[in-house]
C-alpha positions, 0 to 999 in steps of 0.5 A, a space after each residue: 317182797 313186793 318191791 322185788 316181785 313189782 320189779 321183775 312185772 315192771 321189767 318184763 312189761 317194759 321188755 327189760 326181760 325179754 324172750 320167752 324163756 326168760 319172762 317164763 324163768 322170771 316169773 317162776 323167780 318171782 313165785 320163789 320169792 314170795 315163798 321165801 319172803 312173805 309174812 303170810 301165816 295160813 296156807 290160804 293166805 299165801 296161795 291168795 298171795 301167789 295167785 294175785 302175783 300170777 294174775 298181774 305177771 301173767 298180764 304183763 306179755 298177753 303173748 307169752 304162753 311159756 309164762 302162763 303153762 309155766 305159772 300153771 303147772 306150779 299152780 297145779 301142783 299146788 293144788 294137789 299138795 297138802 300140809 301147812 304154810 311151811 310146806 307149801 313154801 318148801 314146794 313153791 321154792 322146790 318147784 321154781 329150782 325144778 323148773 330152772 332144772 328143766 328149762 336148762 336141760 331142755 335148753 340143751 337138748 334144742 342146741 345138740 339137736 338143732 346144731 346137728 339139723 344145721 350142721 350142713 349148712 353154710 349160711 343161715 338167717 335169723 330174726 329178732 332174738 332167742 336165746 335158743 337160737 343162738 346156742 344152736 347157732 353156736 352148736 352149728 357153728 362148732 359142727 360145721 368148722 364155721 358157718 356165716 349168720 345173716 341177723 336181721 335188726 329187727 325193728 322197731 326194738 333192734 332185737 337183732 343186734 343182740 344175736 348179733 353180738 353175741 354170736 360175733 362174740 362167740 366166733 361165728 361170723 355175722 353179717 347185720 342187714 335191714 329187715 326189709 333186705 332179707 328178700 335180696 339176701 335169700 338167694 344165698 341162704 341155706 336154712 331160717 332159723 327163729 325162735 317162738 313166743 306160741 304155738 298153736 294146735 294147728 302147727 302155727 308159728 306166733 313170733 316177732 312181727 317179720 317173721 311170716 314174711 320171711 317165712 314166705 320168701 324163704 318158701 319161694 326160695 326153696 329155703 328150710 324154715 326152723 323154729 326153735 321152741 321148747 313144747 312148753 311154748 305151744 298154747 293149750 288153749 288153741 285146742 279148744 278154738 282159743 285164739 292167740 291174742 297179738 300183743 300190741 305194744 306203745 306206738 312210741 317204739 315207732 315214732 313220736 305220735 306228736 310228730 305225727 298228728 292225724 297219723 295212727 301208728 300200729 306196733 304189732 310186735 308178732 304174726 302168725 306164721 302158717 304151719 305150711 310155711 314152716 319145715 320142722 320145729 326143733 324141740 326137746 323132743 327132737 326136731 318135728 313137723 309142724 304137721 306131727 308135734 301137736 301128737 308128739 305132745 300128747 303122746 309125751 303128756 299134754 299135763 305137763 302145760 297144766 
């Protein structure tokens, strides 16, 4: 049990398992397993099991609210339940199912509602990899009898090449530029698409480091700027003055540091986009202002992140 629960933390910190989605899908597997697997013969003790798990895969991504508003809403059913060991085993490996459930249904509601956002335009660009994304590309792609995606590689992991080939794979016709080109292509864009690692409550956009610059010539440009995030993204902490932290990864994705002596080497791997940049964020709740989705939330039941 603990091998496998060690590798899943392993895969996920060493971007093995990577977007959102799949480190939040993987942690809750995770929480499944020690259900299915431990030797615990108390309540209390397999709790303490769980939450020792949590802890150490809820560190792995600092950046990755989807992971931690799902390890929460587990917890918090946890909380709420009675019975012995055996019960709070069948309730873990209930809510792992639910949630698999949920994010796949979710999933696609996103594609129809962004593929139908999308529909009408030619050309759309992209940046990193989202899982999302790409579904609703595939979706804008059979709406519109074909469009052409633009992916940036997107250093220094080259995330991009994967929406690459798999859009190439699905039919859709793809052009791979550099990042720093995306300012010579924007001319013949029609819409932005991204993904989402967090939201915030003011509306703002946390995702792979680029994004914010793309976001601002695609505002000089006239051009939409969407973001594909289901709400359990958006970070409840942020209400109460909390700040997103930046997760800051190896330098040696850059560049060899002994190659380079006297030279620091930073590796940010997101920024904040501002929400003014941004036109809509396509949810399952349907596609939403930055301005409106923290109310959408509340009205839809801000528990849910707990």
């Amino acid at each position: 049990m603990q091998r496998d629960v060690e590798r899943i933390r392993n895969n996920i910190k060493m971007l093995k398992i990577q977007g959102a989605r799949n480190v939040a899908k993987a942690a809750m597997a995770a929480m499944g397993i020690i259900a299915r697997k431990s030797k615990a013969k108390s309540r209390e003790e397999l709790v303490n099991e769980l939450l020792v798990a949590a802890d150490e895969l809820a560190s792995t991504r600092p950046t990755e609210p989807m992971l931690r508003n799902a390890l929460r809403a587990l917890f918090a059913d946890v909380r709420k339940s009675k019975g012995d060991v055996a019960a709070l085993r069948k309730l873990v490996e209930m809510e792992e199912l639910e949630y698999f459930k949920r994010e796949k249904e979710d999933g696609e509601r996103i594609a129809e509602y962004g593929g139908r956002e999308l529909s009408g335009s030619s050309v759309i660009l992209t940046h990193c990899h989202s899982s999302l994304v790409v579904s609703i590309l595939e979706r804008a792609n059979e709406l519109s009898k074909g469009i052409e995606v633009i992916c940036t590689e997107t250093r220094p992991k080259f995330q991009g090449l994967i929406t690459a080939r798999q859009l190439s794979g699905a039919g859709v016709k793809v052009t791979l530029i550099v990042d720093s080109a995306v300012s010579h292509f924007m001319k013949d864009v029609d819409s932005v698409l991204v993904g989402a690692d967090a939201i915030t409550s003011k509306g703002d956009l946390i995702n792979k480091i680029g994004t914010c610059g793309i976001a601002m010539i695609a505002h000089e440009h006239g051009v939409n700027m969407y973001s594909a995030a289901e709400t359990f993204k958006f970070d409840p902490i942020t209400l109460w003055g909390g700040i997103e932290k930046i997760e800051e990864r190896s330098p040696e994705e850059i560049a060899n540091p002994k190659r380079l002596k006297g030279v620091e080497i930073r590796n940010p791997a997101f920024d904040v986009t501002p929400a003014r940049y941004l036109t809509a964020y396509i949810t399952e709740m349907g596609v939403v202002t930055p301005q409106s989705l923290l109310n959408v939330i509340m009205r839809e039941g801000i528990e849910k992140l707990y």
